[in-house]
C-alpha positions in Angstrom: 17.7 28.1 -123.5 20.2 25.9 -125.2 19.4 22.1 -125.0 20.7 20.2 -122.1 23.7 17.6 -124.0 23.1 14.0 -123.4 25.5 12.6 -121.0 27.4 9.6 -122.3 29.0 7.1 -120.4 32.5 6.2 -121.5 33.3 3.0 -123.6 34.7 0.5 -121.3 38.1 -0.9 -122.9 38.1 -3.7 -125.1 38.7 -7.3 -123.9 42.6 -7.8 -124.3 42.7 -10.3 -127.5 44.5 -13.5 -126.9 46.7 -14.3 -129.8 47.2 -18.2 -129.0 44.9 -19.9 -127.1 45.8 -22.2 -124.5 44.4 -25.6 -122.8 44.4 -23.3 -119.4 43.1 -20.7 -117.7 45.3 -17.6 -117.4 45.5 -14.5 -115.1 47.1 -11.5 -116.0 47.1 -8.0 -115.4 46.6 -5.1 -118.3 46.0 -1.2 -117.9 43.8 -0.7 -115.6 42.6 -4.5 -114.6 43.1 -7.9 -113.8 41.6 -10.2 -116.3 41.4 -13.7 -116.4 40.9 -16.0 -119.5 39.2 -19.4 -119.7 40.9 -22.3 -121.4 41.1 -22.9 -125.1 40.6 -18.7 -126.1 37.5 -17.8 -123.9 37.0 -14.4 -123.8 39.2 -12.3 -121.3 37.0 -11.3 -118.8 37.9 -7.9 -116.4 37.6 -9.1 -112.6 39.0 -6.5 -110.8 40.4 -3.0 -110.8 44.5 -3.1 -110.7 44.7 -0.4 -108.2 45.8 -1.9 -105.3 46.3 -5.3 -106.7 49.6 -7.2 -106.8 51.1 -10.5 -107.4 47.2 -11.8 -108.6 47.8 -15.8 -109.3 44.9 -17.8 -110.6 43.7 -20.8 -108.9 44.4 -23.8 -109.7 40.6 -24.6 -110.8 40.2 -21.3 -112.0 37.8 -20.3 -110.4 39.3 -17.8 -108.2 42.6 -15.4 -107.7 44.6 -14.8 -104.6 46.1 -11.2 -104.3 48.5 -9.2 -102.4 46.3 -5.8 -101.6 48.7 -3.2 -101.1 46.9 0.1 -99.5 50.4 1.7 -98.5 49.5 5.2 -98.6 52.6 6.7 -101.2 52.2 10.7 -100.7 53.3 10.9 -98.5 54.6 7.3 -98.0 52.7 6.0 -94.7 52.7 2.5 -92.6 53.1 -0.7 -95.0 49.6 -2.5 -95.5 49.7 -5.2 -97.0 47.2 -7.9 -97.2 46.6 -11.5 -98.5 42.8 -11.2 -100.1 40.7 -13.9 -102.7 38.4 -13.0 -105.0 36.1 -15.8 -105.4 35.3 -15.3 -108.9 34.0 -12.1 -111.2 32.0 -10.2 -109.8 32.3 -11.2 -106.3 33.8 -8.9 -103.5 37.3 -9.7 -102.4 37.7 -10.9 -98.8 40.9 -9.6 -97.2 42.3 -13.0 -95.1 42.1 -11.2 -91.7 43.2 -14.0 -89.5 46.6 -13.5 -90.7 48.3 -10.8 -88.2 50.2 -7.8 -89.0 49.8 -5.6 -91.7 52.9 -7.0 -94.0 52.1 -9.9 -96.0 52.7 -10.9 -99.4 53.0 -13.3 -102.5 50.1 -15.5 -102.4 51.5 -19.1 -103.8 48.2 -21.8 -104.1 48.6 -24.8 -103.3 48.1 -27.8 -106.3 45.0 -28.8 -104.5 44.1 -25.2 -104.3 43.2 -26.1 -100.3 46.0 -23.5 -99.0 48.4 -20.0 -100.2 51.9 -20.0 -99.1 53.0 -16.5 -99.0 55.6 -14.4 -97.1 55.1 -13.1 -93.7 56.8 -10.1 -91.4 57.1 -10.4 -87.5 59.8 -9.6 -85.4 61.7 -7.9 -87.9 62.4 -11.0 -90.0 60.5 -12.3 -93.1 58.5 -15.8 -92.2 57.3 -18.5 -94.9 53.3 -19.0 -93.9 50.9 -20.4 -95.0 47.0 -19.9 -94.2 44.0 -21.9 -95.8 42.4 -21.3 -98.5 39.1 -20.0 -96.0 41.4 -18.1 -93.7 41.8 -20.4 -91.3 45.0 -22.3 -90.4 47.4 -19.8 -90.1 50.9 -20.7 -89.1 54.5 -19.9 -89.5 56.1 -22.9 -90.9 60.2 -21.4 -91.8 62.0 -18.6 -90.8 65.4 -17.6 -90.7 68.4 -18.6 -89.3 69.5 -16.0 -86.2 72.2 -15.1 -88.8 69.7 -13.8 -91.5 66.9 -11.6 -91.8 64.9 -13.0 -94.7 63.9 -16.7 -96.2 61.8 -16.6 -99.3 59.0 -18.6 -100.5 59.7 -20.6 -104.0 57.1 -23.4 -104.6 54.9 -25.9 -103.8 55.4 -29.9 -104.4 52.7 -31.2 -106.7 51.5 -33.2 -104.2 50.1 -30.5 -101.6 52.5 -31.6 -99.1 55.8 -30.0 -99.0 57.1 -26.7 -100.1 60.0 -25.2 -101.2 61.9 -22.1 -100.0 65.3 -20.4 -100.6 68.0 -18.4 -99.0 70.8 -17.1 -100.6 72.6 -20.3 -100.3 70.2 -23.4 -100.1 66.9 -24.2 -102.0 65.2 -25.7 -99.1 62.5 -28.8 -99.7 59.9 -28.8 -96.4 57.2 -30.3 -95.2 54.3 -28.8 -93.8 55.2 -28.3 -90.6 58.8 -26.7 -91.6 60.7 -29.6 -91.3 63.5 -30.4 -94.2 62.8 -32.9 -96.7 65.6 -31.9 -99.3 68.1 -28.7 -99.8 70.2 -28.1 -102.6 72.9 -25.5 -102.3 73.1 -22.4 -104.8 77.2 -22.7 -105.4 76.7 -27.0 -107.0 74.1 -25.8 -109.6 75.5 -22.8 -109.8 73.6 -20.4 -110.2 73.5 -16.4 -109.1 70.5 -16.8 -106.8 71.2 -13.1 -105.0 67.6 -11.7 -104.9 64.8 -12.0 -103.3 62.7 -11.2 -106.2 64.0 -14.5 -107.5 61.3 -17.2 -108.8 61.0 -21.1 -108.3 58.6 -23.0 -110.2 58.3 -27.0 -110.2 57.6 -28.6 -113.5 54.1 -30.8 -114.1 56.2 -34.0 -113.8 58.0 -32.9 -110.2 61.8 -33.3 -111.8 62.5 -30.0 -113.0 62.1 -26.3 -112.0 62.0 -22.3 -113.5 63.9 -20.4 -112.3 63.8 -16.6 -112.6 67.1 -15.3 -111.8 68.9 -11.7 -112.4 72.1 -11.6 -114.2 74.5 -9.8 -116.4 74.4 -11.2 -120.0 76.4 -9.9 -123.3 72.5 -10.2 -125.4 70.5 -8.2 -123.1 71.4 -4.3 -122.2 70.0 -3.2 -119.4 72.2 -0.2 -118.5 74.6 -1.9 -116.4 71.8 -3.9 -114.5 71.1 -7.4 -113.6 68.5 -8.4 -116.4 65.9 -11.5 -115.5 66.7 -14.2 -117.3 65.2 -18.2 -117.3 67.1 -21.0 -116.3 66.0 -24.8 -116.4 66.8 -26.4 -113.5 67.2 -30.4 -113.3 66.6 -31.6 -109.5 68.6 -34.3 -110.2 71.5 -34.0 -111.9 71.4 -30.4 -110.3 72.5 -29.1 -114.1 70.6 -25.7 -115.3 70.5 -24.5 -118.7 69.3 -21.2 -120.1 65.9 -21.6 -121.5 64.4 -17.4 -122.0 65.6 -17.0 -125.7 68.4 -14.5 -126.2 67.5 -10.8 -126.1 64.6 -11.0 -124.4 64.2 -10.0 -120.6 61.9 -13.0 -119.9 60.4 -13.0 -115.8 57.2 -14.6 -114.2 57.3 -17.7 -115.4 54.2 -20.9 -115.0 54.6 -24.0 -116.7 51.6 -25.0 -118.9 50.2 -28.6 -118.2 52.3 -29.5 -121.1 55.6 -29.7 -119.2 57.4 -28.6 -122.3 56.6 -25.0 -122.5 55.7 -22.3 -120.1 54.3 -18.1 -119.8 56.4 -15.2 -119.0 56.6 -11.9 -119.3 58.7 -10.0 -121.3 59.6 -6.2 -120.0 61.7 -4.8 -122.5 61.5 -3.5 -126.1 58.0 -2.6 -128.2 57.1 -6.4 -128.4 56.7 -6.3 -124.4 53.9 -8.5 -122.9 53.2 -11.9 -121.8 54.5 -14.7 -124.3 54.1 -19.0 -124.4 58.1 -20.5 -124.8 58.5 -24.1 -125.8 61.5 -25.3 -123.9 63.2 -27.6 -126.9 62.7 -25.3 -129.8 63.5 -22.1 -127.5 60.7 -20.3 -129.6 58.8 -17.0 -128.1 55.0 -16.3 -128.8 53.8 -12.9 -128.1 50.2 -14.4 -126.7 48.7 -10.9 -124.9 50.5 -7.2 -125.9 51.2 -5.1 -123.3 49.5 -7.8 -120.3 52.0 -8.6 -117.2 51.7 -10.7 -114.1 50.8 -13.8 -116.0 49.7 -17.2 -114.0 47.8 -20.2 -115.0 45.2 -23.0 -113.7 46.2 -26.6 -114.1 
């Protein structure tokens, strides 16, 4: 009888190499997991399968993510389910945030103090901006839409824990945490092409300035005809934006480092795709991790 072959388990993947370190944490997603990175080059470490997993941002102490788990069934395409979930750190189980109705929930946002996840929210046919504690507790609605529209979607939080901001397709709303306005800025003083919901606010370290993630038709990037993403600057006060993503690059995802003078993206296009630092005054692009997508950071 011929010898029985050893079984071999298969090589896990190597730990995706940073190839800048920074002063935070970062989250990302790469193949077949999510990974998160401790400050100053720590070791990526894998803290969850990808299947399943979208919009995974990192905590603000690092010590956790907050996930959209999508369990839509695809073949053949069944019921949305989607669900708000934490994972408390590797190698603890996710908890799916159950006290949060429905089955269609999305886009966890923490908060600064990392006490509460803004996220959007489907009831009655309309899209809600909620928000739900960081334990599951807390639920509420805090903005919907006007009778008029069927969608208002969730941009930011104030660095202060206690507003929020939100956007149509014609105001970036400022609220408080019970819904009720503080500021609004409309899209057509700016301007700028704010037509998407896929669009992304993010408010700078010292409160006066914002990312934004737009789509838009530029001469450097080719995208067959479509909308590319592309970075703007925003200045809340002045209300003037200027293009900060570097040209030919389709730059999206963006999260400030603590810095305030550079940021992480994503780019999505060409063989240098992946997730890359940007200082904001040089307009200089570091690939930091080949290949990784979905980036976010602690503070």
């Amino acid at each position: 009888m011929a010898p029985i072959p050893a079984i071999t388990q298969p090589k896990p993947p190597p730990a995706p190499v940073m190839k800048q370190a920074l002063s935070v944490g970062l989250c990302f997603k790469k193949g077949s997991g999510v990974y998160v990175q401790g400050a100053n080059g720590a070791v990526a470490e894998k803290w969850i399968d990808a299947a399943h997993v979208a919009d995974a941002r990192l905590a603000p102490g690092g010590d956790a993510i907050a996930f959209t788990l999508d369990t839509t069934p695809t073949k053949p395409l069944g019921p949305v389910s989607r669900h708000i979930a934490i994972l408390d750190g590797k190698g603890a189980k996710y908890r799916v945030l159950d006290s949060i109705p429905g089955a269609n929930s999305y886009g966890p946002i923490w908060s600064p103090d990392g006490r509460q996840i803004l996220f959007q929210h489907y009831v009655g046919n309309k899209w809600h901006v909620a928000i739900v504690n960081r334990d599951g507790t807390g639920f509420r609605k805090v903005f919907e839409p006007p009778a008029d529209s069927t969608m208002i979607n969730n941009g930011c939080w104030s660095n202060d824990s206690k507003s929020f901001y939100c956007f149509d397709f014609e105001f970036l709303h400022q609220l408080d945490l019970t819904g009720h306005a503080v500021s609004r800025i409309a899209f057509k003083d700016i301007p700028l092409e704010v037509d998407s919901s896929t669009c992304q606010f993010r408010l700078s370290p010292d409160g006066k300035r914002m990312l934004v993630e737009t789509e838009i038709e530029v001469d450097d990037l080719h995208n067959d005809d479509y909308p590319s993403p592309v970075i703007f600057l925003l200045d809340l006060a002045s209300k003037k934006a200027r293009r900060v993503s570097p040209k030919g690059m389709m730059l999206s995802d963006p999260d400030w480092l603590s810095d305030g003078k550079s940021f992480v993206c994503r780019r999505s296009d060409g063989k240098q795709a992946g997730i890359y630092r940007v200082d904001i005054e040089s307009g200089s692009a570091h690939l930091i991790i080949p290949g990784g997508t979905d980036p976010s950071v602690s503070r």
